[in-house]
N, CA, C and O atoms as a MOPAC input file, in Angstrom:
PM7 MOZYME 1SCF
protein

 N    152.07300 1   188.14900 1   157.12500 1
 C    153.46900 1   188.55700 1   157.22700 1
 C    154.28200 1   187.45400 1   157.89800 1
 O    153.78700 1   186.41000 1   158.32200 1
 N    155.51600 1   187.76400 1   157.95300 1
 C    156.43300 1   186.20200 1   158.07300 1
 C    156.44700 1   186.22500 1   159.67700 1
 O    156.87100 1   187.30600 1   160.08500 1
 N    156.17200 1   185.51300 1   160.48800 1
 C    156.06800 1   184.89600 1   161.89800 1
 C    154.74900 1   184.93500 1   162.81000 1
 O    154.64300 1   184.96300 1   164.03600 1
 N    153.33600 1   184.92400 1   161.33200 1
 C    152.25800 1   184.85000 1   161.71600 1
 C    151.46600 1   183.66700 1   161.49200 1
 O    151.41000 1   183.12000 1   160.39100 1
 N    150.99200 1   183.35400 1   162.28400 1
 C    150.69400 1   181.91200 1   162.86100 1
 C    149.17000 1   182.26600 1   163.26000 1
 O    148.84800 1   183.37300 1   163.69200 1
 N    148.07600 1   180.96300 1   163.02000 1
 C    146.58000 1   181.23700 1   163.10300 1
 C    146.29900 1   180.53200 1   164.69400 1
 O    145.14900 1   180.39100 1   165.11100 1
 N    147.47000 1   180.13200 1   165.47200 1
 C    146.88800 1   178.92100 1   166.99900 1
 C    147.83900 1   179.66600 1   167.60300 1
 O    148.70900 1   180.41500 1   167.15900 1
 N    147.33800 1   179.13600 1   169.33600 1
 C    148.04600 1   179.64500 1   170.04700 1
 C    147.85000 1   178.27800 1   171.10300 1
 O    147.01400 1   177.39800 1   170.89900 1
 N    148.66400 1   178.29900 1   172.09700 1
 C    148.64000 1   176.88800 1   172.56600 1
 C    149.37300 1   177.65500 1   174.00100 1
 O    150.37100 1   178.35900 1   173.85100 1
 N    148.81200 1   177.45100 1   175.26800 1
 C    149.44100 1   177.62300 1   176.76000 1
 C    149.10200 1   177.30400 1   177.77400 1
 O    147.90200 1   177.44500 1   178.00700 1
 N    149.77300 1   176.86700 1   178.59400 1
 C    149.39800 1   176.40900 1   179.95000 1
 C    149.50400 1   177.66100 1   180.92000 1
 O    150.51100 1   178.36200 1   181.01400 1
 N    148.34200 1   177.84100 1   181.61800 1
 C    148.18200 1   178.79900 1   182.99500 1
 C    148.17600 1   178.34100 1   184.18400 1
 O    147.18200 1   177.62000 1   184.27300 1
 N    148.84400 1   178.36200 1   185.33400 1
 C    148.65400 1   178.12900 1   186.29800 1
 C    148.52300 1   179.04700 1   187.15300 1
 O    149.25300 1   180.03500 1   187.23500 1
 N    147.53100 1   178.77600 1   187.89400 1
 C    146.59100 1   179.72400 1   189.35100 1
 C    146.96100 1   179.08600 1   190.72100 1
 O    147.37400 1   177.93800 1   190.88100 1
 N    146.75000 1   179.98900 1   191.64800 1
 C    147.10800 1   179.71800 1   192.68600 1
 C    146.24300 1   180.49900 1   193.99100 1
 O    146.55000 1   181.65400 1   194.28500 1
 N    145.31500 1   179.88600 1   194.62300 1
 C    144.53700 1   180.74900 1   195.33500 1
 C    144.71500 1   180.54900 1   197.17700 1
 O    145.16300 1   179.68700 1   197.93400 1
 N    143.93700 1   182.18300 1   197.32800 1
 C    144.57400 1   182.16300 1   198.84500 1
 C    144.87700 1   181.26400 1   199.99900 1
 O    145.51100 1   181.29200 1   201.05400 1
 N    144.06800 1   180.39100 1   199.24700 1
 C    143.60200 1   178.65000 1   200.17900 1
 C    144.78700 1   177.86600 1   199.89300 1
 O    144.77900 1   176.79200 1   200.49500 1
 N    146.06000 1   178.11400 1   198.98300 1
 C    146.95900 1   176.96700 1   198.98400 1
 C    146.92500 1   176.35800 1   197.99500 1
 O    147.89300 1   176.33300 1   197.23600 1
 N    145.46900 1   175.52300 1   197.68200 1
 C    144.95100 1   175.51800 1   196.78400 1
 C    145.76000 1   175.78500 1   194.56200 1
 O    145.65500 1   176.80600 1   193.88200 1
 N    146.33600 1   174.63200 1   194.21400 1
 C    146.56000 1   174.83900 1   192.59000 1
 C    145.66100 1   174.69900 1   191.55000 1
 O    144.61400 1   174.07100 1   191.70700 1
 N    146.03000 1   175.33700 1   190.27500 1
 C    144.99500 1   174.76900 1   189.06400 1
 C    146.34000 1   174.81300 1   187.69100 1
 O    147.43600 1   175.33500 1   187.49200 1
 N    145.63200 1   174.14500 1   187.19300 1
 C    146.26500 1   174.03200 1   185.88500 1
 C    145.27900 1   174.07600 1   184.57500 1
 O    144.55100 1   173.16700 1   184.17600 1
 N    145.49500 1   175.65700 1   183.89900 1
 C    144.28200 1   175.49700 1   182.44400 1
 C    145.57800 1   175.04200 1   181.38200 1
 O    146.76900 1   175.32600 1   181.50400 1
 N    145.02100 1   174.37700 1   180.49000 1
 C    145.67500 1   173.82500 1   179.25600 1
 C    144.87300 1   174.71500 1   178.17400 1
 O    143.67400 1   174.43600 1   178.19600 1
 N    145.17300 1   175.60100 1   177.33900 1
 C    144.46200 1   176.60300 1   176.23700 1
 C    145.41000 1   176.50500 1   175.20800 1
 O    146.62700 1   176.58200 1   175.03900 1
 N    144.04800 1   176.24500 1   174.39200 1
 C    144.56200 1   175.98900 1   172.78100 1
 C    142.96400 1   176.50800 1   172.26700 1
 O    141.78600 1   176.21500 1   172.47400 1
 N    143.90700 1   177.62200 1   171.33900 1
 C    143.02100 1   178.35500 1   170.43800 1
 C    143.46700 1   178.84100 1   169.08700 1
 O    144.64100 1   179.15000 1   168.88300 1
 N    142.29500 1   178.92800 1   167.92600 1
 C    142.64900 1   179.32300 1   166.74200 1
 C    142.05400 1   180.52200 1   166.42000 1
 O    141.66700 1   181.34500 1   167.24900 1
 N    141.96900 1   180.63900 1   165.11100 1
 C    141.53500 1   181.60600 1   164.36300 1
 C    140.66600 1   180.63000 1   162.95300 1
 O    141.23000 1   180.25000 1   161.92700 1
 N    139.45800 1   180.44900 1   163.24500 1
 C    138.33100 1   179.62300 1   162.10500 1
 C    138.99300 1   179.79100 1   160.74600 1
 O    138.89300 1   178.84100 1   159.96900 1
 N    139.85300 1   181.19800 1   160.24300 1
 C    140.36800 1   180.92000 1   159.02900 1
 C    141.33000 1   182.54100 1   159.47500 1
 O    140.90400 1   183.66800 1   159.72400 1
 N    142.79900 1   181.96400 1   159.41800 1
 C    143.78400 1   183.20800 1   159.65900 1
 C    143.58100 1   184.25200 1   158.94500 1
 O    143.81300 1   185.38000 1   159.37900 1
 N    143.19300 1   184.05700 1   157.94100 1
 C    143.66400 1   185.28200 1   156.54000 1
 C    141.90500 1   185.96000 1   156.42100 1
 O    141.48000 1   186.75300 1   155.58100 1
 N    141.35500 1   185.48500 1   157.26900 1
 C    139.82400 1   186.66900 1   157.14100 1
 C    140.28100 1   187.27500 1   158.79200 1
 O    140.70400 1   186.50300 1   159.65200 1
 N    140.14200 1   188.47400 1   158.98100 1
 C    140.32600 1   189.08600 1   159.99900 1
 C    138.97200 1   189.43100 1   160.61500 1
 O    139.13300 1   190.34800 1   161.42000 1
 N    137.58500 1   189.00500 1   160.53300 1
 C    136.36900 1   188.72200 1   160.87800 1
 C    136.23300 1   187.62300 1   161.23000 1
 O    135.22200 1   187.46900 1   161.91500 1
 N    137.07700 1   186.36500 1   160.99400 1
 C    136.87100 1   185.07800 1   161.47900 1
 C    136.75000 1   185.09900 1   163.12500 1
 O    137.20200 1   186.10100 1   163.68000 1
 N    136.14400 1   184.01100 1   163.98300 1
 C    136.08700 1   183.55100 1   164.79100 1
 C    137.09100 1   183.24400 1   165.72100 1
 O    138.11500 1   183.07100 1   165.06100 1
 N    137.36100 1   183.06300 1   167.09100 1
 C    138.46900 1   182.45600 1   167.75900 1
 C    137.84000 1   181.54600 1   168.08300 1
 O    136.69200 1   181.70700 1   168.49900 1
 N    138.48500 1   180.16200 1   167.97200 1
 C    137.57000 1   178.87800 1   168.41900 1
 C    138.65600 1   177.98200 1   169.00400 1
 O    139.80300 1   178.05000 1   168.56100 1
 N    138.34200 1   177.17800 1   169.94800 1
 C    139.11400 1   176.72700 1   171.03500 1
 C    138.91600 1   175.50900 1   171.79900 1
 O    137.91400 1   174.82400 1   171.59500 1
 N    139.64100 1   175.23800 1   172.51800 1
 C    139.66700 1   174.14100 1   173.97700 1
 C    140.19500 1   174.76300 1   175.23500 1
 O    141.04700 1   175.65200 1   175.21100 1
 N    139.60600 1   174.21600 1   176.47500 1
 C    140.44800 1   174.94800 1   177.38200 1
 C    140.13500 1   173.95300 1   178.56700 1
 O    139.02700 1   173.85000 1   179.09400 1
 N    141.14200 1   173.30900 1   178.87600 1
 C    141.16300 1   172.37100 1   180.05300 1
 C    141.53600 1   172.40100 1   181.06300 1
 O    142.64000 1   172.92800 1   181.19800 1
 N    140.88700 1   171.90200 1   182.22300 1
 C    141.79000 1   172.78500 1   183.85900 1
 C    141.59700 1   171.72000 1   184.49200 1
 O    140.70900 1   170.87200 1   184.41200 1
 N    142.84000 1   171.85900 1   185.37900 1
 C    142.93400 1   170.44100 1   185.84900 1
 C    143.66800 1   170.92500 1   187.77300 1
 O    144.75300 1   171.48800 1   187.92100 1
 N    142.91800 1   170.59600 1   188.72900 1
 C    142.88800 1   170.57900 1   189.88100 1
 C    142.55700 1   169.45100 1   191.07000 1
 O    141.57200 1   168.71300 1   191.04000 1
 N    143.38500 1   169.45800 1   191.92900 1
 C    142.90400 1   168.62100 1   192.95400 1
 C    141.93900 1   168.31100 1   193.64100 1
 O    141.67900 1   167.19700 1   194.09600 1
 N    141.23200 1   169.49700 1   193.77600 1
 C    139.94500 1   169.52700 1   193.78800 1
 C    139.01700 1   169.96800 1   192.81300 1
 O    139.10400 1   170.66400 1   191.80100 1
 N    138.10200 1   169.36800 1   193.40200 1
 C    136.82800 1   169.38000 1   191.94400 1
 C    136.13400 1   170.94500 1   192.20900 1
 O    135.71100 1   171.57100 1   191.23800 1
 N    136.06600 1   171.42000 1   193.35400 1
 C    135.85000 1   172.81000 1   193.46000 1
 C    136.38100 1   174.05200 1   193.18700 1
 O    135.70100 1   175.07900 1   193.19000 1
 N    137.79100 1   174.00300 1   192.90600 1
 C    138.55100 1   174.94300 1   192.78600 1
 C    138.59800 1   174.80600 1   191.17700 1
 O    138.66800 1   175.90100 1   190.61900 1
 N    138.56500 1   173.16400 1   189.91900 1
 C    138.08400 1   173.58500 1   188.60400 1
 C    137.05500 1   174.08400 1   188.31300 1
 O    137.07900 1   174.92200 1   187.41100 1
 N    135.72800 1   173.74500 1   188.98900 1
 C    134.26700 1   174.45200 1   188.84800 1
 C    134.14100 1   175.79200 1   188.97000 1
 O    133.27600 1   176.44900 1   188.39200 1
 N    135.08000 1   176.28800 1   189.79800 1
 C    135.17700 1   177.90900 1   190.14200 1
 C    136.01700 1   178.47400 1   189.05000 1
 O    135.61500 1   179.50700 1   188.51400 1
 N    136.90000 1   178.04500 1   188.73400 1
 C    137.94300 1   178.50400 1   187.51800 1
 C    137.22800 1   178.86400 1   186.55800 1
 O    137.10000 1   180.00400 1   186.11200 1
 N    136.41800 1   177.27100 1   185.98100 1
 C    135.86400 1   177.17700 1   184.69400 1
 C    134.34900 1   178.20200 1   184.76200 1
 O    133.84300 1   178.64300 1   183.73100 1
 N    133.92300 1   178.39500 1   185.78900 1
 C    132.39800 1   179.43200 1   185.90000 1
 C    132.99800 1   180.99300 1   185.47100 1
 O    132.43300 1   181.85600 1   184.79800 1
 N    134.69400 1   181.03100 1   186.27800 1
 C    135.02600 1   182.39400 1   185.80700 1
 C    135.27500 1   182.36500 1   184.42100 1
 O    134.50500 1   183.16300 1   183.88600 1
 N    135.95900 1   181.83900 1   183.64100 1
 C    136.18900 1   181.82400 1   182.26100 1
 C    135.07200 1   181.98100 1   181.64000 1
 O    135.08700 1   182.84500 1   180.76300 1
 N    133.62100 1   181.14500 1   181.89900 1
 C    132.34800 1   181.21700 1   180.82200 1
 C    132.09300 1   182.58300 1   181.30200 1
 O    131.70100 1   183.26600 1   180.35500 1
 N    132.15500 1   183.21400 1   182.33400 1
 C    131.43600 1   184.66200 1   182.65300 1
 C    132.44700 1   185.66900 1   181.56100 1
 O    132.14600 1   186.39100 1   180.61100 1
 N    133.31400 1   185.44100 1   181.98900 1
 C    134.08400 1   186.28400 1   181.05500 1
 C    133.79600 1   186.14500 1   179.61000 1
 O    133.65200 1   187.18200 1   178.96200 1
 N    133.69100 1   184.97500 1   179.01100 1
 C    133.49300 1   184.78700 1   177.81700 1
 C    131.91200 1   185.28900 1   177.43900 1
 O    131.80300 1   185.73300 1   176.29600 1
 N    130.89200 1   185.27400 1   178.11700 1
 C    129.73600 1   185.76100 1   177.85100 1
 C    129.45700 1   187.15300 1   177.94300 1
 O    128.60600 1   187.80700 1   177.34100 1
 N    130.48200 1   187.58600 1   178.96700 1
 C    130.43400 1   189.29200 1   178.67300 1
 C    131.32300 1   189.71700 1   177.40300 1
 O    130.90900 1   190.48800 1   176.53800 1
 N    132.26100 1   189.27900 1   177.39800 1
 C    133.16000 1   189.23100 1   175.73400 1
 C    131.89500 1   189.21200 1   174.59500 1
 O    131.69200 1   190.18500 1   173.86800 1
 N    131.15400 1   188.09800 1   174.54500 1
 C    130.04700 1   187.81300 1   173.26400 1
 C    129.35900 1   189.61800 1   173.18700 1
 O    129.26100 1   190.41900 1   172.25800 1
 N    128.87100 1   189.70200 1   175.15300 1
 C    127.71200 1   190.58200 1   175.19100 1
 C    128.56900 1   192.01400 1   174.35800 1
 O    127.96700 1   192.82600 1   173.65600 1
 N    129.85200 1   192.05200 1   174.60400 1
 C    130.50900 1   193.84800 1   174.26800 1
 C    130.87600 1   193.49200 1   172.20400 1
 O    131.11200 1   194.25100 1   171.26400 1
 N    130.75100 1   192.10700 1   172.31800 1
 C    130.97300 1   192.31000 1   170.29100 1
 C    129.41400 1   192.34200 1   169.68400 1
 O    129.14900 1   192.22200 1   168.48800 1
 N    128.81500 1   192.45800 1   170.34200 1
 C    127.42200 1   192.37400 1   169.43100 1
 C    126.65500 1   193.74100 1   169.48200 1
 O    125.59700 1   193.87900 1   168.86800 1

């Protein structure tokens, strides 16, 4: 239908109790728009001052994403 589009493209920014910034860069598709079984397939980049506060970001995102896999199967 007319203003449907297969990507999505956004920047998130976090902010934790420590002061502490992050920046994710997310860009994601759809493997083929017009099958509604297709895949979401992606990039997702985070970018912080410290190297601890991206490692923590990026561990939450894969957890999430592996319980996502675990509830479609």
């Amino acid at each position: 239908s007319e203003g449907d589009c297969g990507f999505l493209a956004a920047n998130l920014c976090a902010h934790s109790i420590f002061g502490e910034d992050a920046l994710a860069n997310v860009s994601i598709e759809k493997a083929s728009p017009l099958d509604e079984g297709s895949p979401i397939v992606g990039h997702i980049r985070i970018r912080a001052k410290s190297q601890g506060m991206a490692l923590t970001l990026g561990d939450k995102i894969n957890i999430a994403q592996r319980e996502r896999r675990a509830i479609a199967v």
